[in-house]
MMTF fields as JSON, N, C-alpha, C and O atoms, coordinates in Angstrom:
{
  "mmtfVersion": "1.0.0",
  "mmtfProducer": "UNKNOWN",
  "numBonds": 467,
  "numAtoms": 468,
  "numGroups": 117,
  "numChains": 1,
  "numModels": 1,
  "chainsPerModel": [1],
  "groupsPerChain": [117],
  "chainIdList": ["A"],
  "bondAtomList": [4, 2, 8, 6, 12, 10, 16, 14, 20, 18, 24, 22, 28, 26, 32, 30, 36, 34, 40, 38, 44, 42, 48, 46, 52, 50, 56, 54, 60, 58, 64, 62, 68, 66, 72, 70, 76, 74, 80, 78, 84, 82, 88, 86, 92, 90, 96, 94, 100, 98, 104, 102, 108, 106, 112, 110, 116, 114, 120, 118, 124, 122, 128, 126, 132, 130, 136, 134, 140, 138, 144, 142, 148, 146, 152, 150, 156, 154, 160, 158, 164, 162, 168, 166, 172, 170, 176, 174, 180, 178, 184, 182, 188, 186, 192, 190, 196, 194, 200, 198, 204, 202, 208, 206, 212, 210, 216, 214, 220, 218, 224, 222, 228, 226, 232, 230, 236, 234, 240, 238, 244, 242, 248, 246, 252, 250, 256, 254, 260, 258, 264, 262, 268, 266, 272, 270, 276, 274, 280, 278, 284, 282, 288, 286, 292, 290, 296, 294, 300, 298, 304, 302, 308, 306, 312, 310, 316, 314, 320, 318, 324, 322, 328, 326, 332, 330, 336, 334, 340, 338, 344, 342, 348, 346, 352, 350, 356, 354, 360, 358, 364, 362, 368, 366, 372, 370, 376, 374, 380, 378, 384, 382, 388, 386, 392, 390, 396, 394, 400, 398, 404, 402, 408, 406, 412, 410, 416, 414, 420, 418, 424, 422, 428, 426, 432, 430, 436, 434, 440, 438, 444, 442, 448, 446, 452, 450, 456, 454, 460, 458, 464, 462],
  "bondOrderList": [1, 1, 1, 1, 1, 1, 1, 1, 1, 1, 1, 1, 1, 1, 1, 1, 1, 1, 1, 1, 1, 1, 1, 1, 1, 1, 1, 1, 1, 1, 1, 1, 1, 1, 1, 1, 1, 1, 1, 1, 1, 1, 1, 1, 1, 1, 1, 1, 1, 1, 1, 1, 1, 1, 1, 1, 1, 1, 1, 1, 1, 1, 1, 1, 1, 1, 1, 1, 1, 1, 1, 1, 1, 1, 1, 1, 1, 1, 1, 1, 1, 1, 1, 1, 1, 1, 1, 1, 1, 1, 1, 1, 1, 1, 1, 1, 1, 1, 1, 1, 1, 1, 1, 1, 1, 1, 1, 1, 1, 1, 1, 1, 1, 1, 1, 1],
  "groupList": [{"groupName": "UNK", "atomNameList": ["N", "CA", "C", "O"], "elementList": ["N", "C", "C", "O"], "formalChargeList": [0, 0, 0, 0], "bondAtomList": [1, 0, 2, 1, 3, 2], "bondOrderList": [1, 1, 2], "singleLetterCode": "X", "chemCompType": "L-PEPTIDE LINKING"}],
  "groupTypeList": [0, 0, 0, 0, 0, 0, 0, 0, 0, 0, 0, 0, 0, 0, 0, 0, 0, 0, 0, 0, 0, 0, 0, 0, 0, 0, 0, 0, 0, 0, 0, 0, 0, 0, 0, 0, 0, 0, 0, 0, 0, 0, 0, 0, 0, 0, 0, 0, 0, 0, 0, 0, 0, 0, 0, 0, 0, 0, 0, 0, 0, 0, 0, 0, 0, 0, 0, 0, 0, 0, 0, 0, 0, 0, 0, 0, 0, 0, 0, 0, 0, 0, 0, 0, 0, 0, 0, 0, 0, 0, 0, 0, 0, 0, 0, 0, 0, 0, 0, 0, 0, 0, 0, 0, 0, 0, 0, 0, 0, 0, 0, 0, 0, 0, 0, 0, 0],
  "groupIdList": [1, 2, 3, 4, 5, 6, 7, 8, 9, 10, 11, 12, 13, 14, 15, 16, 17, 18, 19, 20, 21, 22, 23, 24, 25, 26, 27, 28, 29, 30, 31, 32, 33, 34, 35, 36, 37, 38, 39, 40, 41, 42, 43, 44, 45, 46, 47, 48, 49, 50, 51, 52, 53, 54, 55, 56, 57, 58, 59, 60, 61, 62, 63, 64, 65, 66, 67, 68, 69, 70, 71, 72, 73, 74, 75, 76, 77, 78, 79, 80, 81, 82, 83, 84, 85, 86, 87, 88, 89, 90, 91, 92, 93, 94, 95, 96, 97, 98, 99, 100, 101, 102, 103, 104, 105, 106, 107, 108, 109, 110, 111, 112, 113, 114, 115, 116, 117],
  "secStructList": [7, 3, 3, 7, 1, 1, 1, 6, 6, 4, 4, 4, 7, 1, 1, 7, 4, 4, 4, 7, 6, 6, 7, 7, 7, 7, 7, 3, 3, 3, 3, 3, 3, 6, 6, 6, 6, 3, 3, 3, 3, 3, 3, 3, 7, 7, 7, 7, 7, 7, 7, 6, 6, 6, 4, 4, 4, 7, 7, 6, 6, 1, 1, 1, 3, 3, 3, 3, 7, 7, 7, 4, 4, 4, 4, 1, 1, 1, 7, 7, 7, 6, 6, 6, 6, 6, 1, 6, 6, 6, 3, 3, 3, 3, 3, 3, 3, 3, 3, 6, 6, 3, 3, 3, 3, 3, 3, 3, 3, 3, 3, 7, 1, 1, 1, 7, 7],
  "xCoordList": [-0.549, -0.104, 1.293, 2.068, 1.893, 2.507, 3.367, 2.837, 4.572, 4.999, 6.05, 6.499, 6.51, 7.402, 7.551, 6.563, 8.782, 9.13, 9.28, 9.326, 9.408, 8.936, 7.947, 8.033, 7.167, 6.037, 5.011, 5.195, 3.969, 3.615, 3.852, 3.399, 4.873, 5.629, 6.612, 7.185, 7.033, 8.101, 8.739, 8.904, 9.081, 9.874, 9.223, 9.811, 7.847, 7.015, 6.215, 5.13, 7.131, 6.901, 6.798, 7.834, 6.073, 5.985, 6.856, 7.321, 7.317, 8.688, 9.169, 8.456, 10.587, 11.528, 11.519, 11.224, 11.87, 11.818, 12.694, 12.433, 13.838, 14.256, 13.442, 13.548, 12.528, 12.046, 11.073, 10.549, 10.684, 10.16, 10.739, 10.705, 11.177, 12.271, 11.254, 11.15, 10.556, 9.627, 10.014, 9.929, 10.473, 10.197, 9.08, 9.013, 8.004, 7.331, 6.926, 7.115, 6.304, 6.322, 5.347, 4.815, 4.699, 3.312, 3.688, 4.445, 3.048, 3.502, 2.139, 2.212, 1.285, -0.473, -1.554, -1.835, -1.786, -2.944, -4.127, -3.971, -5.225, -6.808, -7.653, -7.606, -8.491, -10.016, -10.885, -10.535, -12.142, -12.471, -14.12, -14.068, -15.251, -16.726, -17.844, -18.767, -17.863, -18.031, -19.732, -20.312, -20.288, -21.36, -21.296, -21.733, -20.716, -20.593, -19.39, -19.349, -18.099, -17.473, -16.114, -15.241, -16.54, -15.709, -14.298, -14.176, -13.423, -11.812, -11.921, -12.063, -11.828, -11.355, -10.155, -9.846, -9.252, -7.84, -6.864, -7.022, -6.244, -5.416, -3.759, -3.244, -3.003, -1.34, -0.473, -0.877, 0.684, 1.284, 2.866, 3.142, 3.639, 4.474, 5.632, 5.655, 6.745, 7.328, 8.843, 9.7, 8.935, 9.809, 11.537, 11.716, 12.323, 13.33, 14.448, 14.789, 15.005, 16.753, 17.576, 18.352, 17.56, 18.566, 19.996, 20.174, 21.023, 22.286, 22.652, 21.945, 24.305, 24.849, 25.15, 25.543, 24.766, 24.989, 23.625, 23.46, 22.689, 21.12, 21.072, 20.876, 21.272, 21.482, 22.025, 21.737, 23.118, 23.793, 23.102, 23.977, 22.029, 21.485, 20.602, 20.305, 19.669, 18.558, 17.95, 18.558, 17.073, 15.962, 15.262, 14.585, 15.412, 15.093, 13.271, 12.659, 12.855, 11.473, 11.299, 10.771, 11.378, 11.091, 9.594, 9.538, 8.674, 7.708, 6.59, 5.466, 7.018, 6.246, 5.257, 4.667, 5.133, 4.324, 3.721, 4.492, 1.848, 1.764, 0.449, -0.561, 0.659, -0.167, -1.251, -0.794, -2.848, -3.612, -4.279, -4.584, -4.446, -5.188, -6.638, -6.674, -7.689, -9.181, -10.105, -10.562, -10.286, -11.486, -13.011, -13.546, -13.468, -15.019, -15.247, -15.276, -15.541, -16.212, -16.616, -17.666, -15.317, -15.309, -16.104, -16.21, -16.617, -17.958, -19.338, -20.373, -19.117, -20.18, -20.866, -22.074, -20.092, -20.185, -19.874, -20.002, -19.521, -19.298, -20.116, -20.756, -19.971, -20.9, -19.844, -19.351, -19.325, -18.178, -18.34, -18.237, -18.578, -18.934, -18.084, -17.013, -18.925, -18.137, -16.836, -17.162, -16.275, -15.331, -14.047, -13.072, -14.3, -13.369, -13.004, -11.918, -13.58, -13.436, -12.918, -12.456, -13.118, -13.098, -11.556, -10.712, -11.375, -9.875, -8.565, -8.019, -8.647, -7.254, -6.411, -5.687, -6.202, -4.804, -5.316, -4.739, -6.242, -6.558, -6.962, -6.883, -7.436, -8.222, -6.48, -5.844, -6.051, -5.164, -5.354, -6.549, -4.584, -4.406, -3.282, -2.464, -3.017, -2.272, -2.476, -3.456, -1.276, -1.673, -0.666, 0.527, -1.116, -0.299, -0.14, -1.032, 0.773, 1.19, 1.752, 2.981, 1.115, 1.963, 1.755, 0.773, 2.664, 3.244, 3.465, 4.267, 2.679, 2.771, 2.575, 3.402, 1.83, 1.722, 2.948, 3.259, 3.556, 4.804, 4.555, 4.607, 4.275, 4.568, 6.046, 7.248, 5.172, 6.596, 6.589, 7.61, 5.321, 5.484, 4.355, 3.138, 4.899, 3.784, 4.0, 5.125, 3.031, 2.852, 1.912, 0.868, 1.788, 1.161, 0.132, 0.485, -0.883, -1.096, -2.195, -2.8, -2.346, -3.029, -3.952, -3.702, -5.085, -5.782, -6.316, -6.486, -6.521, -7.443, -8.275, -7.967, -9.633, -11.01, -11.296, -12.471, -10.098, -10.617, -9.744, -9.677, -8.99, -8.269, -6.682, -5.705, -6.629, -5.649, -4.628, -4.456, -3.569, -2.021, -2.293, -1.391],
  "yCoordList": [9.369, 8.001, 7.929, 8.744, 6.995, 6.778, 5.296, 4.253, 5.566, 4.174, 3.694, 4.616, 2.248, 1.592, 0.611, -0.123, 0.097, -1.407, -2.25, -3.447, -1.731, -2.882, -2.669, -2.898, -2.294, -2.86, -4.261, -5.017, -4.612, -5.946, -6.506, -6.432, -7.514, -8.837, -8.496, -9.505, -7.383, -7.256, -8.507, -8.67, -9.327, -10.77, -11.888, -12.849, -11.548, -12.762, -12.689, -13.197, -11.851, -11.917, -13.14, -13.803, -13.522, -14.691, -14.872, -15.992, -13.586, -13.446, -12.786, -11.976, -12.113, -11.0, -10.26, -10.754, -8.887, -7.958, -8.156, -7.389, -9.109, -9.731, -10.231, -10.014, -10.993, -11.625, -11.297, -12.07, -9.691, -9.052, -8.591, -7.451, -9.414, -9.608, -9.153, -10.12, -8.498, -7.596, -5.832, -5.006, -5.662, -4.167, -3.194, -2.055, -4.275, -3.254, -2.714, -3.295, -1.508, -0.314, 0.133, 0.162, 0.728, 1.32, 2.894, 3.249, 3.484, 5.129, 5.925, 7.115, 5.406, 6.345, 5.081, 4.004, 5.43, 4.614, 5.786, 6.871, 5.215, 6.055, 5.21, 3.996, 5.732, 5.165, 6.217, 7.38, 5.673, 6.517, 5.954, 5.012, 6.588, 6.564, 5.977, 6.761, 5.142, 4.727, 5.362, 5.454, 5.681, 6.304, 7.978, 8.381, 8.701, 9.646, 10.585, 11.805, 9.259, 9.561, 10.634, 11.408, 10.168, 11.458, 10.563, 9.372, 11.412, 10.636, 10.899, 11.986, 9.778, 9.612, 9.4, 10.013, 8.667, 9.438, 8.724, 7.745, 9.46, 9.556, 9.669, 10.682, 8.777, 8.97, 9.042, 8.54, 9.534, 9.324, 9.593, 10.582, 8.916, 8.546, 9.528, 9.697, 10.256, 11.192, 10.808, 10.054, 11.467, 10.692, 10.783, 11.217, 9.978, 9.255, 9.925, 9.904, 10.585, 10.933, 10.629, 11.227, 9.058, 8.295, 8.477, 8.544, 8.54, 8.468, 7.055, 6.049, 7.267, 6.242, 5.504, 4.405, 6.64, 6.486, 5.978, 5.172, 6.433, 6.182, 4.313, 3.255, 4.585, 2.85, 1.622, 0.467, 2.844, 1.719, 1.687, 1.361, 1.815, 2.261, 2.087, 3.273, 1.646, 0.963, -0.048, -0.802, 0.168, -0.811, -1.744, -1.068, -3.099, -3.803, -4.355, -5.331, -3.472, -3.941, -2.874, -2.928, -1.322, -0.031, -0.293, -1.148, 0.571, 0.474, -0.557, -0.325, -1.701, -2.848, -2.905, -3.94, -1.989, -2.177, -0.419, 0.53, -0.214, 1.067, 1.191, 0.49, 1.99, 2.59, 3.454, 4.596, 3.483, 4.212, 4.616, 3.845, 5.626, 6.599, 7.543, 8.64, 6.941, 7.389, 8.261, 7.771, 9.265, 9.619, 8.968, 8.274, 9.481, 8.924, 8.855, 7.796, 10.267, 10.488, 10.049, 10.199, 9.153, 8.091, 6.95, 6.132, 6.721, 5.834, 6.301, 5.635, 7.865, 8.425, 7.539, 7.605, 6.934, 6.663, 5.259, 4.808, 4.652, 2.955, 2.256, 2.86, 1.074, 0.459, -0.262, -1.128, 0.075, -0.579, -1.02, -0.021, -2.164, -2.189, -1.207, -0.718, -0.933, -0.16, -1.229, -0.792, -1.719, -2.499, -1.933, -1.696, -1.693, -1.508, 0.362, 0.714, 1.24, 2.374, 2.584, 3.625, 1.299, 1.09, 0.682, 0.936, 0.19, -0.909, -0.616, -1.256, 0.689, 0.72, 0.195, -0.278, 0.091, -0.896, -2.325, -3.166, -2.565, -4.104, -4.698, -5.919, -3.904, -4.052, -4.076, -3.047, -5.448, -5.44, -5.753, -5.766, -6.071, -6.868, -7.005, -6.093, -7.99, -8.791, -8.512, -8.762, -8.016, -8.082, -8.956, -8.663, -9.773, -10.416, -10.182, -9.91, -10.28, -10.221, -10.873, -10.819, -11.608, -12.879, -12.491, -11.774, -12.837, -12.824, -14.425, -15.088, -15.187, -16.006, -17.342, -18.253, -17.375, -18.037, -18.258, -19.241, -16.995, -16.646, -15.697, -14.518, -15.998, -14.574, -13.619, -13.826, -12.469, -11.577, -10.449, -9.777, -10.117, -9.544, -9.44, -9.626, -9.221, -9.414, -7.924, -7.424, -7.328, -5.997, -5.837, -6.382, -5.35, -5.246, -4.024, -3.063, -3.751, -2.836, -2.887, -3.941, -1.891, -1.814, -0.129, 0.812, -0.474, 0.686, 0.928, 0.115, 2.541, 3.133, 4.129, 5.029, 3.815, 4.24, 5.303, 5.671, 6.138, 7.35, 8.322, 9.086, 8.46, 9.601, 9.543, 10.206, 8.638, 8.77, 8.214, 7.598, 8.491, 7.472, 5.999, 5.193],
  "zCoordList": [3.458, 3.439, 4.022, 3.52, 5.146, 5.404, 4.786, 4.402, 4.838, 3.948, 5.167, 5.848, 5.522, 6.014, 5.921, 5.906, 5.814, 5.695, 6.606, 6.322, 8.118, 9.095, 10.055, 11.261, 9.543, 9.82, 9.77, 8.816, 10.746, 9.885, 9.201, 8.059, 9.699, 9.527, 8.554, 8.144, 8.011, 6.833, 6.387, 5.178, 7.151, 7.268, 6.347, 5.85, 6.225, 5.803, 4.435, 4.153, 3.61, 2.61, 1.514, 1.553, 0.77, -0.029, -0.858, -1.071, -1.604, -2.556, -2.477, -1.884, -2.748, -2.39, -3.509, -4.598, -3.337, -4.394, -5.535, -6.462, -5.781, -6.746, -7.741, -8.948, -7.108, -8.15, -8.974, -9.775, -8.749, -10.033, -11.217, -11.679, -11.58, -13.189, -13.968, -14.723, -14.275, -14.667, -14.627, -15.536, -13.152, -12.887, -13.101, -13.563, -12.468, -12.439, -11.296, -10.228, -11.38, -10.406, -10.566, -11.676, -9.25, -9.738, -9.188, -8.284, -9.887, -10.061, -9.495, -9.188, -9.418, -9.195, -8.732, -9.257, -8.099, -6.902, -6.512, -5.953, -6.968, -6.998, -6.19, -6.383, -5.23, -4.678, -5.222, -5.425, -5.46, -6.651, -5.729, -4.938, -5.967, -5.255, -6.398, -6.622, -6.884, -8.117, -8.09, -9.172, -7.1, -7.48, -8.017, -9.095, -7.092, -7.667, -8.122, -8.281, -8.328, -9.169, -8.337, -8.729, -7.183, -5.997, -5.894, -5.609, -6.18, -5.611, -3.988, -3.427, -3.481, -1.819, -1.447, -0.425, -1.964, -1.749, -3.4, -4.13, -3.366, -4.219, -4.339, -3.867, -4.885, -4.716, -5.685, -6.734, -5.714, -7.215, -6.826, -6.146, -7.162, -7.034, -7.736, -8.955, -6.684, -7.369, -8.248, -7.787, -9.524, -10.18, -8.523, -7.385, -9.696, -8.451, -9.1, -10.282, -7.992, -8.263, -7.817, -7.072, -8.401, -6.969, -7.768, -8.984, -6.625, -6.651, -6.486, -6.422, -6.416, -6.473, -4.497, -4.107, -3.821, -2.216, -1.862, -0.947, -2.561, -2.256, -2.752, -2.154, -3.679, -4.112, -2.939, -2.624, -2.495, -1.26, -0.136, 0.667, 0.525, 1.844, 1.075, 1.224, 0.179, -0.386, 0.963, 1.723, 0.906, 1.988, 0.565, -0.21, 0.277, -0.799, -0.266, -0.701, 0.637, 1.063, 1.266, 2.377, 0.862, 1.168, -0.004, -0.888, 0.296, -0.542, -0.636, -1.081, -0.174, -0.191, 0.941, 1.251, 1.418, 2.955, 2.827, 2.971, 2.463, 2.807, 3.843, 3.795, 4.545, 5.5, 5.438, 5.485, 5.329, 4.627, 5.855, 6.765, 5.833, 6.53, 6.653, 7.211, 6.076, 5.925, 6.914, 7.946, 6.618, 7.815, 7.728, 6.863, 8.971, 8.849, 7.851, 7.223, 7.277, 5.913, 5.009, 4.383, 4.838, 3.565, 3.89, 2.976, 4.828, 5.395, 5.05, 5.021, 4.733, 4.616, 2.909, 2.678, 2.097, 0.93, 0.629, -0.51, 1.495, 1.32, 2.554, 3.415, 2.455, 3.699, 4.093, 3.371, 5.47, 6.231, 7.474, 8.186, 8.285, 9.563, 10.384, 10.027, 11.887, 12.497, 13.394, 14.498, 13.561, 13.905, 13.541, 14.253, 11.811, 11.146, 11.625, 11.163, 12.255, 12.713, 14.266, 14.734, 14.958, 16.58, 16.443, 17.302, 15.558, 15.611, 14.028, 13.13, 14.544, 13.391, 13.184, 14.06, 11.906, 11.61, 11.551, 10.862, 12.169, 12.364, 11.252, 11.115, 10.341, 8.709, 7.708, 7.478, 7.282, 6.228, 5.184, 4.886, 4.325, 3.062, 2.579, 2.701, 2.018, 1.314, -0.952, -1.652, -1.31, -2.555, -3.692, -3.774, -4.334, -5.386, -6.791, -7.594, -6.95, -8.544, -9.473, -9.496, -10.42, -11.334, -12.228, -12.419, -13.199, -14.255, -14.78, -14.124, -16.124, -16.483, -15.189, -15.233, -14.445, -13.18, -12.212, -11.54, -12.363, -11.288, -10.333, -10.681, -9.109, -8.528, -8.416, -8.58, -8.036, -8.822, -8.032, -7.884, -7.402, -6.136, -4.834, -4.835, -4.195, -2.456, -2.084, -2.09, -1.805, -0.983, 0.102, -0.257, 1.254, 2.086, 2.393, 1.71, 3.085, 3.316, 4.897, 5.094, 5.773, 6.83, 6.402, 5.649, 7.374, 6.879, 8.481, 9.39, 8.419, 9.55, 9.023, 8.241, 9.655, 8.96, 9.991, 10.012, 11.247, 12.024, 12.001, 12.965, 10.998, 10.374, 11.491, 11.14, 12.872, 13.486, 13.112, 12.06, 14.337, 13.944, 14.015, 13.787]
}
């Protein structure tokens, strides 16, 4: 998995990372084969040793944008048109998060279904 923050549209986020007055964070992300139970990819998030210089050079949209990377294979077990294998990156999503009918955060993501850049 590749992660970046300007990528696809970074700019056009719905809410800014402020406004998760929450803090929350997600630490472990699973695709999982619900038939036979096979992990297809898997992530987990390594604890943080941020300093006080790291704080300053903070990217406040680092994280919010990730890049997924699939081989064929994983076709071998879902039903995906082929489009989505001809045209990487072209397959996105958009994800939301509210809290009490607030949103609180927007994250992005692009996917390629032929294992390339």
């Amino acid at each position: 998995m590749e992660e970046s923050g300007g990528n696809r549209n970074s700019q056009h986020y719905l809410c800014g990372p402020e406004q998760n007055i929450h803090k929350i964070d997600f630490t472990r992300f699973k695709i999982q084969d619900m038939e036979t139970s096979t992990v297809l990819f898997e992530i987990t998030k390594p604890p943080t040793t941020e300093s006080v210089e790291d704080r300053e050079h903070f990217d406040p949209n680092a994280g919010r944008f990730v890049r997924y990377q699939f081989t064929p294979a994983f076709f071998r077990l879902c039903q995906v048109v082929l489009e989505m294998i001809l045209h990487p990156y072209e397959t996105q999503s958009d994800s939301f998060y509210f809290v009490d009918n607030k949103l609180v955060i927007h994250n992005k993501a692009d996917y390629s279904y032929n294992g390339g850049p």
